[in-house]
C-alpha positions in Angstrom: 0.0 0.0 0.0 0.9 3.7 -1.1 0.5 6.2 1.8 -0.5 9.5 0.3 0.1 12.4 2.5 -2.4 15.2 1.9 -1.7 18.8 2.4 -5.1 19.7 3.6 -5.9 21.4 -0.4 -9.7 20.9 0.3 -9.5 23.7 2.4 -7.2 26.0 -0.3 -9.4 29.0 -2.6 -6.5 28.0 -5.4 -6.2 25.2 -7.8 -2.8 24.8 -7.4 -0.4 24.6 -4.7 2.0 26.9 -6.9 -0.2 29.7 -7.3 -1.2 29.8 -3.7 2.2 29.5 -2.3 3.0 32.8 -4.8 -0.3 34.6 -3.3 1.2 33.9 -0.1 4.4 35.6 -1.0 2.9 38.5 -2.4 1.0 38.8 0.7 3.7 38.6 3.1 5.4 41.8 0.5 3.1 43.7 0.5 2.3 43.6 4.7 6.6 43.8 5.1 6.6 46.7 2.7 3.6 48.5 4.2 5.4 48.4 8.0 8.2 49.3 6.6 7.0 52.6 5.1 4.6 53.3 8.0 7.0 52.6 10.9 10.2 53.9 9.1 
C-alpha cells in the first residue's frame, strides 16, 4: 500500500499549490513593505 500524505488542499481557494504559495508571497510583501513605510 501507497501512503499519500495530503496537504489539507480541500481547504485552499486555489487550484494549485504553486499559485497559492506565490499569493502567499505576495501577501507577506506587501504587509513587510507597508510596515516598513509606515513605521520607518
Amino acid at each position: 500500500m501507497e501512503n499519500k500524505f495530503d496537504r489539507g488542499s480541500a481547504l485552499s481557494i486555489f487550484g494549485s499549490d504553486r499559485k497559492e504559495d506565490f499569493m502567499a508571497l505576495l501577501f507577506a510583501l506587501i504587509i513587510a513593505g507597508a510596515t516598513y513605510f509606515l513605521v520607518g
